[in-house]
PDB file of N, CA, C, O and CB in Angstrom:
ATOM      1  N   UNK A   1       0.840  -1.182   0.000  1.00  0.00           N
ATOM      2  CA  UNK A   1       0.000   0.000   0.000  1.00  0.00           C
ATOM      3  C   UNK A   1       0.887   1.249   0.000  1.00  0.00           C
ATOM      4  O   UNK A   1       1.713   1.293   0.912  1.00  0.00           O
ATOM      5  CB  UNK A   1      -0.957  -0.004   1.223  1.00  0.00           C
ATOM      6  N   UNK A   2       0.865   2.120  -0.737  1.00  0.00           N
ATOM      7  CA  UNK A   2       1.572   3.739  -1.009  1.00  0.00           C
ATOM      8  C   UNK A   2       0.516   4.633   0.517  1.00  0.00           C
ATOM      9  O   UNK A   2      -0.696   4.685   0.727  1.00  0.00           O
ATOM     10  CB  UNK A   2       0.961   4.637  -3.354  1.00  0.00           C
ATOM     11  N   UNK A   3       1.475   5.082   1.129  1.00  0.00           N
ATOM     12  CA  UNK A   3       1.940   5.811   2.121  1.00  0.00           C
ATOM     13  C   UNK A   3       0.791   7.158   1.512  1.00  0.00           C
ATOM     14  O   UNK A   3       0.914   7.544   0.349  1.00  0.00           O
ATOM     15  CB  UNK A   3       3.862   5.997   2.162  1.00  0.00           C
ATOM     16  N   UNK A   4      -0.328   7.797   2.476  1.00  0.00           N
ATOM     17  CA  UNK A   4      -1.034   8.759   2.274  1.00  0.00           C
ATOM     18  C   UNK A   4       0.031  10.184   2.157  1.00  0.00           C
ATOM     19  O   UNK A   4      -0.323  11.207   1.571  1.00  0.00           O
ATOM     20  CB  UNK A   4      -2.114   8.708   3.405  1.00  0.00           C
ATOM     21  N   UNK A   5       0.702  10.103   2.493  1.00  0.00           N
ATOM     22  CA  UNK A   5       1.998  11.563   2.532  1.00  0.00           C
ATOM     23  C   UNK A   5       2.430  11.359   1.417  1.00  0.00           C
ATOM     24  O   UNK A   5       2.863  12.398   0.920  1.00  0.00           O
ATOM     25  CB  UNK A   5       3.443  11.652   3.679  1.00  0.00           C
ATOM     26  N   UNK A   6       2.539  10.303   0.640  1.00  0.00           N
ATOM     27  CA  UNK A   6       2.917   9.869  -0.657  1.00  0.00           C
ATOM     28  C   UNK A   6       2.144  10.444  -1.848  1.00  0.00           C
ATOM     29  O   UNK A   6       2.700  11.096  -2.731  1.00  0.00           O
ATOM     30  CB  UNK A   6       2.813   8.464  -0.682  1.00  0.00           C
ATOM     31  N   UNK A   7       0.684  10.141  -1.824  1.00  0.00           N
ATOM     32  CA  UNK A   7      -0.153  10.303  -2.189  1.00  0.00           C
ATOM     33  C   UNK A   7      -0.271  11.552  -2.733  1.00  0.00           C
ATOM     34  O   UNK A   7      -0.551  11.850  -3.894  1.00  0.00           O
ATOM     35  CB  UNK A   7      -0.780   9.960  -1.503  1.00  0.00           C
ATOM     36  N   UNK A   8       0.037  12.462  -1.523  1.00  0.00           N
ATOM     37  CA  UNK A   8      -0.433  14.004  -1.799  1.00  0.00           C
ATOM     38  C   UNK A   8       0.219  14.733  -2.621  1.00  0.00           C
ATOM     39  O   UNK A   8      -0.133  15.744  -3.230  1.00  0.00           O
ATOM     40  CB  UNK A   8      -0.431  14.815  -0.727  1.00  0.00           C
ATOM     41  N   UNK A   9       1.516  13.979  -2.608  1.00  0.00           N
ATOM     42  CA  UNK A   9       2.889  14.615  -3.075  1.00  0.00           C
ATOM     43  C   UNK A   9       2.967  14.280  -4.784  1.00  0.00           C
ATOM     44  O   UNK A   9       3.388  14.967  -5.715  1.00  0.00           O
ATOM     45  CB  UNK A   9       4.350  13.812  -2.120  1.00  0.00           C
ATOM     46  N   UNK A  10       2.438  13.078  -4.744  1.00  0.00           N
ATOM     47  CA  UNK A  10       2.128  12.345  -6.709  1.00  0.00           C
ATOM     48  C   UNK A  10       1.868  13.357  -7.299  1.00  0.00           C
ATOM     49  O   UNK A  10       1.289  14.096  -6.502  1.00  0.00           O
ATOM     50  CB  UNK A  10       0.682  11.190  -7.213  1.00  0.00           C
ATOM     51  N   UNK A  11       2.012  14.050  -8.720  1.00  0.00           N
ATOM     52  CA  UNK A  11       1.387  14.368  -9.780  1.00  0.00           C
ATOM     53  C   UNK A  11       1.682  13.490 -10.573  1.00  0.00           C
ATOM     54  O   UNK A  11       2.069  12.352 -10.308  1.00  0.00           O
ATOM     55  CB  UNK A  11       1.561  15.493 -10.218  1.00  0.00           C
ATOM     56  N   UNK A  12       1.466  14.112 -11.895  1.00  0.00           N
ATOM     57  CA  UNK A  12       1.116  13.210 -13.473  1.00  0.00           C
ATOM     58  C   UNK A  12       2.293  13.958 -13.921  1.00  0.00           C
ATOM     59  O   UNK A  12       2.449  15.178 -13.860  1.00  0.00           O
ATOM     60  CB  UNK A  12      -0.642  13.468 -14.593  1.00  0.00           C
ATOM     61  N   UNK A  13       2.982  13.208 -14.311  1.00  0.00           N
ATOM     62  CA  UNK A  13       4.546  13.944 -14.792  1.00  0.00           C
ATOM     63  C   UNK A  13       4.510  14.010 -16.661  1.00  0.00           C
ATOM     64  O   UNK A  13       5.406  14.185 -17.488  1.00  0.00           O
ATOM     65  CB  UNK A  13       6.237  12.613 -14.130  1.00  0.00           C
ATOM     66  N   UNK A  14       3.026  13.777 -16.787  1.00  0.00           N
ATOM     67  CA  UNK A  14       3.085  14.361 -17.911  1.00  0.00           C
ATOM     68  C   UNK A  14       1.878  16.149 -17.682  1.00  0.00           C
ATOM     69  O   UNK A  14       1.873  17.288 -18.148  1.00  0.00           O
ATOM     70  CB  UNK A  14       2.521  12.943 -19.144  1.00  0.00           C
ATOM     71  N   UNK A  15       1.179  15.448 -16.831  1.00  0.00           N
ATOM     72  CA  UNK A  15       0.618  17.118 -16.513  1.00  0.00           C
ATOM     73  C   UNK A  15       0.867  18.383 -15.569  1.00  0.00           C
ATOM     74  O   UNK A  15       0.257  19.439 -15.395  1.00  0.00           O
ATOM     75  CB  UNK A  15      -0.518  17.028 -16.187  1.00  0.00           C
ATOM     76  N   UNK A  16       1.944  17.859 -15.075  1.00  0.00           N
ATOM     77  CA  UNK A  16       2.487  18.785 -13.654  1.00  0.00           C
ATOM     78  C   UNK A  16       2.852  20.122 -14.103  1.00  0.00           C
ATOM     79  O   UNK A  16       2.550  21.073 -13.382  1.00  0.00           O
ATOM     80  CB  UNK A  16       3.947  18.143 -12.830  1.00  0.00           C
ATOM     81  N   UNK A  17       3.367  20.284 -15.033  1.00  0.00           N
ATOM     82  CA  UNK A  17       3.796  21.703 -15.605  1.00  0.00           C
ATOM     83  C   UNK A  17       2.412  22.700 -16.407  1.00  0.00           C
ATOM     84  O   UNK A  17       2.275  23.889 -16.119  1.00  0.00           O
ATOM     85  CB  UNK A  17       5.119  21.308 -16.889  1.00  0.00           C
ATOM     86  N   UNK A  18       1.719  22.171 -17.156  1.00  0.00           N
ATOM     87  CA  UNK A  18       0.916  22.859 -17.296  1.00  0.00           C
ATOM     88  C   UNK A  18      -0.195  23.131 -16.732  1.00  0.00           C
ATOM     89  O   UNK A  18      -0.856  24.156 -16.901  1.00  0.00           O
ATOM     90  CB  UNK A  18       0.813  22.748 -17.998  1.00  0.00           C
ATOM     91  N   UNK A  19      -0.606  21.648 -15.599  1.00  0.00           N
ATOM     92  CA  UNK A  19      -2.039  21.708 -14.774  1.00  0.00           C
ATOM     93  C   UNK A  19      -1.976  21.123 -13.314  1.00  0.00           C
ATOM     94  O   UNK A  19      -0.816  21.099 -12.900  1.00  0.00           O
ATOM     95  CB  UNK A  19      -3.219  20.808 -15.581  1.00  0.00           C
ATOM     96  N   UNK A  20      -2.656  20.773 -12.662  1.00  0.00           N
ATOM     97  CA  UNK A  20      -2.683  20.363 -11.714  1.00  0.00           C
ATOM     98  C   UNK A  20      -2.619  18.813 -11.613  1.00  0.00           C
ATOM     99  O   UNK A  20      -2.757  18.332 -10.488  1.00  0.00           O
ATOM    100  CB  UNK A  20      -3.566  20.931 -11.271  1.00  0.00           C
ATOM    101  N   UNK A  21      -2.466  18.161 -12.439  1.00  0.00           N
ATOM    102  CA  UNK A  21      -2.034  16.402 -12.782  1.00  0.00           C
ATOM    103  C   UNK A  21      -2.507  15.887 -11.154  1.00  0.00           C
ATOM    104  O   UNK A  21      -1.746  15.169 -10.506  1.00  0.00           O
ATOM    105  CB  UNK A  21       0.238  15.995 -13.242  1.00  0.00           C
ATOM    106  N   UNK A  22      -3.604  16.263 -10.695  1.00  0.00           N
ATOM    107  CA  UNK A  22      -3.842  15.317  -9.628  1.00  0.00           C
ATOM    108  C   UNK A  22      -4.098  13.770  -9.551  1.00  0.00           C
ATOM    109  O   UNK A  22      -4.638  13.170 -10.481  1.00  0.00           O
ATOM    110  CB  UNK A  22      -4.759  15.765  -9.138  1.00  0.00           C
ATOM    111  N   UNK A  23      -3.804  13.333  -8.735  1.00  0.00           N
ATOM    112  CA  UNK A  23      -3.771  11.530  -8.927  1.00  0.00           C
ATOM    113  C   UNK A  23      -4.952  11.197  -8.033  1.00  0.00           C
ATOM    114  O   UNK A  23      -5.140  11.721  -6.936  1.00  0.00           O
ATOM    115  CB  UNK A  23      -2.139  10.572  -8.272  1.00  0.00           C
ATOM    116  N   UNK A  24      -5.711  10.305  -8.579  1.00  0.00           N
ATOM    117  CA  UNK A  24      -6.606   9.754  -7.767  1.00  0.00           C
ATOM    118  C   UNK A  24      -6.479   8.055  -7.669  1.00  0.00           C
ATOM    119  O   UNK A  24      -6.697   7.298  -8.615  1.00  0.00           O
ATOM    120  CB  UNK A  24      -7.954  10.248  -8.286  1.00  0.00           C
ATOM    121  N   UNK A  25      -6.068   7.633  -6.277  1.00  0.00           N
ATOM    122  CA  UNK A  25      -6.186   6.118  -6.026  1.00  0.00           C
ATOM    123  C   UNK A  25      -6.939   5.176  -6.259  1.00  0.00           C
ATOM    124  O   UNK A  25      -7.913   5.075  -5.514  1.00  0.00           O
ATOM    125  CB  UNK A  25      -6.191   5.894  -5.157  1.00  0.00           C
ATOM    126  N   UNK A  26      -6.771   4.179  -7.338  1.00  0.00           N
ATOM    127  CA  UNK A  26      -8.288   3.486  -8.041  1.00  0.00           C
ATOM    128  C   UNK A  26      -7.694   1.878  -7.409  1.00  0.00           C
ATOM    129  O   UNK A  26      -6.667   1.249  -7.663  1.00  0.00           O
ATOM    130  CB  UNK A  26      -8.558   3.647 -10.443  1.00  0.00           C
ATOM    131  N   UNK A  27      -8.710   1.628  -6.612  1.00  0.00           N
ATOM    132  CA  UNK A  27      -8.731   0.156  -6.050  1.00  0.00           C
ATOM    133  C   UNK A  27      -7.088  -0.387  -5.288  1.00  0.00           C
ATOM    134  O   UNK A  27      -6.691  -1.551  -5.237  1.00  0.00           O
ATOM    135  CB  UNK A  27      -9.155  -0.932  -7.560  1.00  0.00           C
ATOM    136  N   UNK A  28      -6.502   0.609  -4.861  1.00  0.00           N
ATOM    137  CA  UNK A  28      -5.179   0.509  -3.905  1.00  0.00           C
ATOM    138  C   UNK A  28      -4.112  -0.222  -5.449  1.00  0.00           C
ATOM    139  O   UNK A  28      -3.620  -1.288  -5.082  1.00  0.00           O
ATOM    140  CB  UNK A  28      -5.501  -0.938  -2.027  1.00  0.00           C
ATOM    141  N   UNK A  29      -3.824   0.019  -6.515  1.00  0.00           N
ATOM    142  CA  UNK A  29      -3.559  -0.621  -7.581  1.00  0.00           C
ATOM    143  C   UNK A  29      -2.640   0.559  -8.636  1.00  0.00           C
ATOM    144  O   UNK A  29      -1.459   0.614  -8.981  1.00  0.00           O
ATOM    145  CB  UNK A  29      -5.030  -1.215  -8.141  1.00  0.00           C
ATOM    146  N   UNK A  30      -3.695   1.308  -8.879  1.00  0.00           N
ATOM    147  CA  UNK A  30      -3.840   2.185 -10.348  1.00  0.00           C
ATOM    148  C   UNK A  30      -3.545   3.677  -9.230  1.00  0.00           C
ATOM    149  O   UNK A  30      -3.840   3.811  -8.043  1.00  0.00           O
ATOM    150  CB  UNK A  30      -5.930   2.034 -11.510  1.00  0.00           C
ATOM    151  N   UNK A  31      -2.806   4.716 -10.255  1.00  0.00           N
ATOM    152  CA  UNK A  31      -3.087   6.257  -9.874  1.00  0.00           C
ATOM    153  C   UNK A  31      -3.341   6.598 -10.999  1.00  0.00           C
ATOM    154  O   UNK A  31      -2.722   6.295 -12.019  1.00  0.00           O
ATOM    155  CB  UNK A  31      -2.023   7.189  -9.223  1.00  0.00           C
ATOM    156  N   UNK A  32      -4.605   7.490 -10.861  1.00  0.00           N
ATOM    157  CA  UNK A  32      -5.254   7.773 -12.543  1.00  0.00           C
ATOM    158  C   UNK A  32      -4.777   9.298 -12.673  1.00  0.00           C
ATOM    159  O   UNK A  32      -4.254   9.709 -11.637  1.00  0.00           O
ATOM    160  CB  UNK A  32      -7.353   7.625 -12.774  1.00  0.00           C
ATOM    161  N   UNK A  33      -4.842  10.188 -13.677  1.00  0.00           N
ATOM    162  CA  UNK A  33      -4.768  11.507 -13.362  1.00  0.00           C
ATOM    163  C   UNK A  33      -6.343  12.206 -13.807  1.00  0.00           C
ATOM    164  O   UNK A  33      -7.025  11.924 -14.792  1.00  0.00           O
ATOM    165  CB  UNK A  33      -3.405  12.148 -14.181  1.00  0.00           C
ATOM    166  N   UNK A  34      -6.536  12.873 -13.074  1.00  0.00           N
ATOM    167  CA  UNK A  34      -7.727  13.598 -13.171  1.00  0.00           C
ATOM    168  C   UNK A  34      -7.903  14.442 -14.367  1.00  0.00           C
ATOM    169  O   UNK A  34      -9.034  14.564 -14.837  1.00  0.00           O
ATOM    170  CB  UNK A  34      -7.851  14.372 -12.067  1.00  0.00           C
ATOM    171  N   UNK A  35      -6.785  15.102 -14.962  1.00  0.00           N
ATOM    172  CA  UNK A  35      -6.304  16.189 -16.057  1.00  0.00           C
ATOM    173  C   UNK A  35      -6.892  15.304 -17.778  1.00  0.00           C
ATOM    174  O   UNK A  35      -7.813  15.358 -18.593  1.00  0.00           O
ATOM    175  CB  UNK A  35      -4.058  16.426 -15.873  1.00  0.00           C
ATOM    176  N   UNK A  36      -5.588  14.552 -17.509  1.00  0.00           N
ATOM    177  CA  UNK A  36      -5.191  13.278 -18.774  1.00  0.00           C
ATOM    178  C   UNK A  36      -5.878  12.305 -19.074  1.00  0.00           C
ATOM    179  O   UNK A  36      -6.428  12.080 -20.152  1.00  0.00           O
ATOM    180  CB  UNK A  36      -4.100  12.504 -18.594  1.00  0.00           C
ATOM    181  N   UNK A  37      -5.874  11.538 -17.898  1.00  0.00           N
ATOM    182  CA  UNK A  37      -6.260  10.383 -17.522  1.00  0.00           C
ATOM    183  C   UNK A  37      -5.776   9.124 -18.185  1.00  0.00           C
ATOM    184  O   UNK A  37      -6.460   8.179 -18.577  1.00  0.00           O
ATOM    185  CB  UNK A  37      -7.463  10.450 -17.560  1.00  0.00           C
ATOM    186  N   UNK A  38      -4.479   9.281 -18.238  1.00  0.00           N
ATOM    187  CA  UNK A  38      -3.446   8.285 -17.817  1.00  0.00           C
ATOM    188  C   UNK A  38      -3.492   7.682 -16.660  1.00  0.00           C
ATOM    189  O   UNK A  38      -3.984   8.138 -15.628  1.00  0.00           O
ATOM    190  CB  UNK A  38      -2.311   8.752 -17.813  1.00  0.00           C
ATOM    191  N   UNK A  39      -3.005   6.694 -16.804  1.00  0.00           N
ATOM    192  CA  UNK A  39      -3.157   5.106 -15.439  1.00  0.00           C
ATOM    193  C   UNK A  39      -1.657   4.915 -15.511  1.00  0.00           C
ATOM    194  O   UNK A  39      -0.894   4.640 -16.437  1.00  0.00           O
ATOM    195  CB  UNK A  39      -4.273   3.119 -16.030  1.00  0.00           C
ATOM    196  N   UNK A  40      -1.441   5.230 -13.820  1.00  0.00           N
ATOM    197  CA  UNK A  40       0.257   4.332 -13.556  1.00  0.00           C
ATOM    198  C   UNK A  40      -0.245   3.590 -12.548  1.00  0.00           C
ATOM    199  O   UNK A  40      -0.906   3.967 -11.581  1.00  0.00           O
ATOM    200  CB  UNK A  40       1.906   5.297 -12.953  1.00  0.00           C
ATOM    201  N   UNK A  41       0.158   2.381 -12.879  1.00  0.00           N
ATOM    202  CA  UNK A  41       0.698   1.271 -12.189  1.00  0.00           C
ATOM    203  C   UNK A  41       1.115   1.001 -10.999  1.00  0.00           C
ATOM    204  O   UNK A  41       2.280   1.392 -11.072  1.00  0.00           O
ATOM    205  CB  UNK A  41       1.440   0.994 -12.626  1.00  0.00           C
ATOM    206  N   UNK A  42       0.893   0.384  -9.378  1.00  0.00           N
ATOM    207  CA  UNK A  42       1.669   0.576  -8.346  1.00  0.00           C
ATOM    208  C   UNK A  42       2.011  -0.936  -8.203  1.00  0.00           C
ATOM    209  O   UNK A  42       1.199  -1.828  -7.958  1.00  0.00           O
ATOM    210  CB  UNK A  42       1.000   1.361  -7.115  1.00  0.00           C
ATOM    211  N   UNK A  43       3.553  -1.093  -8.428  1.00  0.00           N
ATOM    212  CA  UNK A  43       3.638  -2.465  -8.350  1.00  0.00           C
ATOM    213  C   UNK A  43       4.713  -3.109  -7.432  1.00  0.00           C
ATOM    214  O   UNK A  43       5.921  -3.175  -7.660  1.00  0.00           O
ATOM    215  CB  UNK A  43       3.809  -2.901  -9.630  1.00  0.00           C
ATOM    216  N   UNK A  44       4.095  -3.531  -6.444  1.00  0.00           N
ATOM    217  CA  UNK A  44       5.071  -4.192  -5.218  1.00  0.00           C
ATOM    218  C   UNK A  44       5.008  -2.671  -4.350  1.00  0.00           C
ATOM    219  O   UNK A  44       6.032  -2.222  -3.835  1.00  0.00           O
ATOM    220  CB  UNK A  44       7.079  -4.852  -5.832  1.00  0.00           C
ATOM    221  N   UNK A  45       4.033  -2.142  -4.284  1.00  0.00           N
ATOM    222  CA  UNK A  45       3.908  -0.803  -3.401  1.00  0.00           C
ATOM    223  C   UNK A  45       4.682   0.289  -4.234  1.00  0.00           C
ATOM    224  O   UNK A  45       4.609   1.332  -3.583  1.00  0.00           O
ATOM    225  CB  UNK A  45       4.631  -0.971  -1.766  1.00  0.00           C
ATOM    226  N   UNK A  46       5.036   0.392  -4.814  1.00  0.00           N
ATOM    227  CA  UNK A  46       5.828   1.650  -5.659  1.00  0.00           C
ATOM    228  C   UNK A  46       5.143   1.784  -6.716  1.00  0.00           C
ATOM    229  O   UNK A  46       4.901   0.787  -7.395  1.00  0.00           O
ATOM    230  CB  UNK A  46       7.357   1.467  -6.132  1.00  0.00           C
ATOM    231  N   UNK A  47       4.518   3.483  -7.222  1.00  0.00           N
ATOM    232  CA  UNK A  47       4.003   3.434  -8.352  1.00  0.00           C
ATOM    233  C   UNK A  47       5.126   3.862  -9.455  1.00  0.00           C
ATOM    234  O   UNK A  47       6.205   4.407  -9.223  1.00  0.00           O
ATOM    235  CB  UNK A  47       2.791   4.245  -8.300  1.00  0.00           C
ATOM    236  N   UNK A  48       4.735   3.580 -10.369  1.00  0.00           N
ATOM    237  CA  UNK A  48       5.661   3.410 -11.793  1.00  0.00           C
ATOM    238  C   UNK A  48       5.172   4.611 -12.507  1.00  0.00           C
ATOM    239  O   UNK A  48       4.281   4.613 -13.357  1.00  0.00           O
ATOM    240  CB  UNK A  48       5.384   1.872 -12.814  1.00  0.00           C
ATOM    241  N   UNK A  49       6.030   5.919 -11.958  1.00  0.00           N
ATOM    242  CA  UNK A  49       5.348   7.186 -12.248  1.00  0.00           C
ATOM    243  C   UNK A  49       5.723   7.575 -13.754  1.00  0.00           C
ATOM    244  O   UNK A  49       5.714   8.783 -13.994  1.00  0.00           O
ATOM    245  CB  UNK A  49       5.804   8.356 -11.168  1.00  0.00           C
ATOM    246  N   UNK A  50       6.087   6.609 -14.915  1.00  0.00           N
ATOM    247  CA  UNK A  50       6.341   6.639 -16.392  1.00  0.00           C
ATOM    248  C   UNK A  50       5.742   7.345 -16.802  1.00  0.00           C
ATOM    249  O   UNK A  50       4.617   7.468 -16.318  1.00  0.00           O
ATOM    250  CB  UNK A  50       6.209   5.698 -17.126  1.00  0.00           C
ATOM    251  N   UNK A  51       6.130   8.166 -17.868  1.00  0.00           N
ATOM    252  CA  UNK A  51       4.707   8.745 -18.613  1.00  0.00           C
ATOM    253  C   UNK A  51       4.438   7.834 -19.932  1.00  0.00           C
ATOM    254  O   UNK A  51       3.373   7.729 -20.541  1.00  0.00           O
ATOM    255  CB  UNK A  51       4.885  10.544 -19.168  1.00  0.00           C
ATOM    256  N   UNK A  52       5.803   7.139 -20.244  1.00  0.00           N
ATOM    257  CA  UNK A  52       5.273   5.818 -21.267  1.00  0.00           C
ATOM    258  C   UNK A  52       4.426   4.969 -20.468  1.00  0.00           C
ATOM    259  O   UNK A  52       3.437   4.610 -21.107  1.00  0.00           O
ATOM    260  CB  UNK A  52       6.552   4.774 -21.891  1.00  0.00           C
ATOM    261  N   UNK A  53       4.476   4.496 -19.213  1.00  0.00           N
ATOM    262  CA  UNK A  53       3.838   3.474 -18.251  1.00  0.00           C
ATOM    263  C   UNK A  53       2.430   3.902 -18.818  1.00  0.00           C
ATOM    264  O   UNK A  53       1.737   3.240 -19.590  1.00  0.00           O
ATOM    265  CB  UNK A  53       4.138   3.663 -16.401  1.00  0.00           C
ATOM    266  N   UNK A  54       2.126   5.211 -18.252  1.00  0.00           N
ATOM    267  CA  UNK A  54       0.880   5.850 -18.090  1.00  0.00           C
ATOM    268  C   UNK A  54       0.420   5.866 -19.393  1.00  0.00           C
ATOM    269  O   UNK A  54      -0.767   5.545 -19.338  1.00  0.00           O
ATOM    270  CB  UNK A  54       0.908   7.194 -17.454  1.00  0.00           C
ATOM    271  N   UNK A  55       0.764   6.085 -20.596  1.00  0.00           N
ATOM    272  CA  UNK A  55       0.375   5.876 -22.308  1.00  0.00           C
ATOM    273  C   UNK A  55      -0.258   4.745 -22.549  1.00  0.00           C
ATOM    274  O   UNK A  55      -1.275   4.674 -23.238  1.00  0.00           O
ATOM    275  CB  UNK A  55       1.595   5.791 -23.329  1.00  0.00           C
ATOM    276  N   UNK A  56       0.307   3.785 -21.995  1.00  0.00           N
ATOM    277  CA  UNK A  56       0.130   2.575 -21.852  1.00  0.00           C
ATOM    278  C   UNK A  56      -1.432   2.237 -21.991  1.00  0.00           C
ATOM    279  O   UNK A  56      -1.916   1.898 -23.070  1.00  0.00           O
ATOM    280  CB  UNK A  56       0.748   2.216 -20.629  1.00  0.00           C
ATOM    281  N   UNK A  57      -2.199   2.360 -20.779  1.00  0.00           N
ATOM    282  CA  UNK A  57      -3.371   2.496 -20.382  1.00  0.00           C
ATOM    283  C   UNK A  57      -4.066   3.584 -20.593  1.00  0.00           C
ATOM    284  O   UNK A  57      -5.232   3.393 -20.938  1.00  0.00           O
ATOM    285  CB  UNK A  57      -3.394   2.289 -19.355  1.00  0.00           C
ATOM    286  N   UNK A  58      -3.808   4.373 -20.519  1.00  0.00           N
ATOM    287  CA  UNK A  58      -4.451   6.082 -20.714  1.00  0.00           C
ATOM    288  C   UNK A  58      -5.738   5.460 -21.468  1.00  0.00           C
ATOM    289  O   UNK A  58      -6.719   6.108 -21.105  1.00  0.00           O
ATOM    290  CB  UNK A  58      -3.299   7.527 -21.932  1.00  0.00           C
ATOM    291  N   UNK A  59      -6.132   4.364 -22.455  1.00  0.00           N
ATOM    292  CA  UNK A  59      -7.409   4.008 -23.343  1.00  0.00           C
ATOM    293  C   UNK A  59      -8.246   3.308 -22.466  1.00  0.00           C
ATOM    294  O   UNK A  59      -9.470   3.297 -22.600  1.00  0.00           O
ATOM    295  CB  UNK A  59      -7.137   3.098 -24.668  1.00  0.00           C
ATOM    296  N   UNK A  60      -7.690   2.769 -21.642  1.00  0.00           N
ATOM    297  CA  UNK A  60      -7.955   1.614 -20.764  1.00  0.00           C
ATOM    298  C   UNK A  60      -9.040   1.819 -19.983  1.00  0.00           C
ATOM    299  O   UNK A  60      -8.649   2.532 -19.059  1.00  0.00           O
ATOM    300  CB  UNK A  60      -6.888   1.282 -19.926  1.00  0.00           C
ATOM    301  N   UNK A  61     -10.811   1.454 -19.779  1.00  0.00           N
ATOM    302  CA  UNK A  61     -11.139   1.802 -18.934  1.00  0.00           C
ATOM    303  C   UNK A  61     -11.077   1.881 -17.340  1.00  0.00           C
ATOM    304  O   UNK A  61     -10.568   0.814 -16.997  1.00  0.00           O
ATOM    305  CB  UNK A  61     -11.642   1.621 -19.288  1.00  0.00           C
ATOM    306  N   UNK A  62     -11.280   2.436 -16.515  1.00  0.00           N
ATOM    307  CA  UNK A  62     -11.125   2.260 -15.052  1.00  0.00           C
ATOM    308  C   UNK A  62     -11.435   0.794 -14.504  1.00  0.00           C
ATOM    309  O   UNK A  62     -10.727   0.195 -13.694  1.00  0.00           O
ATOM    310  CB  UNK A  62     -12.063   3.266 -14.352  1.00  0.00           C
ATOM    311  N   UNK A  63     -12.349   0.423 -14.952  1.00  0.00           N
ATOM    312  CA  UNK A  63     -13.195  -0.729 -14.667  1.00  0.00           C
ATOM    313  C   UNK A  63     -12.445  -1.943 -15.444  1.00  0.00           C
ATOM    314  O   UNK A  63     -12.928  -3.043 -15.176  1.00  0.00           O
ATOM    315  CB  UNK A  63     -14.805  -0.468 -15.187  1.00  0.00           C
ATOM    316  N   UNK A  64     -11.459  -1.954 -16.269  1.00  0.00           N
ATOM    317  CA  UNK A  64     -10.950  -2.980 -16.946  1.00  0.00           C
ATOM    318  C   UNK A  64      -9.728  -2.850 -16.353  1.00  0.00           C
ATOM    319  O   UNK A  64      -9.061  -3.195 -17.329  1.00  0.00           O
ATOM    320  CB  UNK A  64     -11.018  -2.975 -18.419  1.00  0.00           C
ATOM    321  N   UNK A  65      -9.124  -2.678 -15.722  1.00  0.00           N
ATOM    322  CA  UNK A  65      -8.002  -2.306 -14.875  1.00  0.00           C
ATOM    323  C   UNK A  65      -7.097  -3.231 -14.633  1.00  0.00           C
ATOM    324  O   UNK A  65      -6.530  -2.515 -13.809  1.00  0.00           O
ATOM    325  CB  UNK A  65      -8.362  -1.883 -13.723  1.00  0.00           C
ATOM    326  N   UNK A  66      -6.303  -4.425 -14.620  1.00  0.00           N
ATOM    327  CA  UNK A  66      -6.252  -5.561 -14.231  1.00  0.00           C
ATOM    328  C   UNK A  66      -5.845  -5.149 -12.659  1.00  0.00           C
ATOM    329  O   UNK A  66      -5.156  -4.143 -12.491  1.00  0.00           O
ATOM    330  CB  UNK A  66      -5.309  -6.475 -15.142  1.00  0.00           C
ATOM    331  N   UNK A  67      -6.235  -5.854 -11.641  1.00  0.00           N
ATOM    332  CA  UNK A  67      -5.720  -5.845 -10.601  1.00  0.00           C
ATOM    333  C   UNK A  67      -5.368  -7.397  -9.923  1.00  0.00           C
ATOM    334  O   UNK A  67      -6.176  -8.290  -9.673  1.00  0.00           O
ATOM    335  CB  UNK A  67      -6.561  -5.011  -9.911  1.00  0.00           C
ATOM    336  N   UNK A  68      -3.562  -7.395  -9.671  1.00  0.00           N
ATOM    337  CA  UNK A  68      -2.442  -6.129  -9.649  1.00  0.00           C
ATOM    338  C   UNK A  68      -2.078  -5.948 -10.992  1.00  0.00           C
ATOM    339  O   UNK A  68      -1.912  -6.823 -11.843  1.00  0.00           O
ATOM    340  CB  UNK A  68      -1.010  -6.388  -8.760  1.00  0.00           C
ATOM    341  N   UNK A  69      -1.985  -4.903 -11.088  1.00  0.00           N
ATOM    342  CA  UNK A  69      -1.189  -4.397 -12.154  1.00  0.00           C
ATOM    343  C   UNK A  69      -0.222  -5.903 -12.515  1.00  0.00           C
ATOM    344  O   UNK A  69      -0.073  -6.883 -11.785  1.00  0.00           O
ATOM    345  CB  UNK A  69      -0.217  -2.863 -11.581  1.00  0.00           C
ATOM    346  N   UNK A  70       0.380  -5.632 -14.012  1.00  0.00           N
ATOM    347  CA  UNK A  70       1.167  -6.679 -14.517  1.00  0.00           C
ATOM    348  C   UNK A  70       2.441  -6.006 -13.836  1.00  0.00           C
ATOM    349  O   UNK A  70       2.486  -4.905 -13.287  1.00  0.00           O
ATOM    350  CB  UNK A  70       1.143  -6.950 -16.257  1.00  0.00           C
ATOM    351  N   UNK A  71       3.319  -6.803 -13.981  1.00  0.00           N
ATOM    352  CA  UNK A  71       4.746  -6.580 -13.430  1.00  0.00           C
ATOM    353  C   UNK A  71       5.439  -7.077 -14.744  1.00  0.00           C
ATOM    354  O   UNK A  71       5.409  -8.086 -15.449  1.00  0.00           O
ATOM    355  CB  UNK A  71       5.193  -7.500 -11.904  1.00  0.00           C
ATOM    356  N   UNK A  72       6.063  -5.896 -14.724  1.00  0.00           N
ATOM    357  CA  UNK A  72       7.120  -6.104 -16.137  1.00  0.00           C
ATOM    358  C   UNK A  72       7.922  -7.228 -16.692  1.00  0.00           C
ATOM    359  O   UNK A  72       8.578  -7.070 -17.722  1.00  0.00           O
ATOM    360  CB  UNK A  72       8.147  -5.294 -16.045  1.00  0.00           C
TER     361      UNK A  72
END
């Protein structure tokens, strides 16, 4: 599980510079961005703050999510 002090501190490192890239926690798994809505990955407790990671899924619905995430 990612640490709530963690949490607050996440943006979307593809939206941090122009917007507020807030992350929202989807099923203790996924951080989505609110802006984009790109999906990173939290795998083995560390999220995989990629912005290729996040491309990845960005089509992906919320609800199709695999949970856990795949591991590379």
């Amino acid at each position: 599980m990612v640490k709530p002090d963690l949490l607050e501190i996440l943006r979307c490192p593809h939206c941090v510079r122009e917007k507020g890239g807030l992350l929202t926690l989807h099923r203790d798994a996924w951080l989505i961005c609110q802006d984009c809505g790109r999906k990173y990955p939290i795998v083995d407790d560390i999220p995989v703050m990629l912005i290729d990671e996040g491309d990845k899924w960005v089509n992906t619905a919320q609800d199709a999510l695999p949970v856990p995430p795949p591991a590379k």
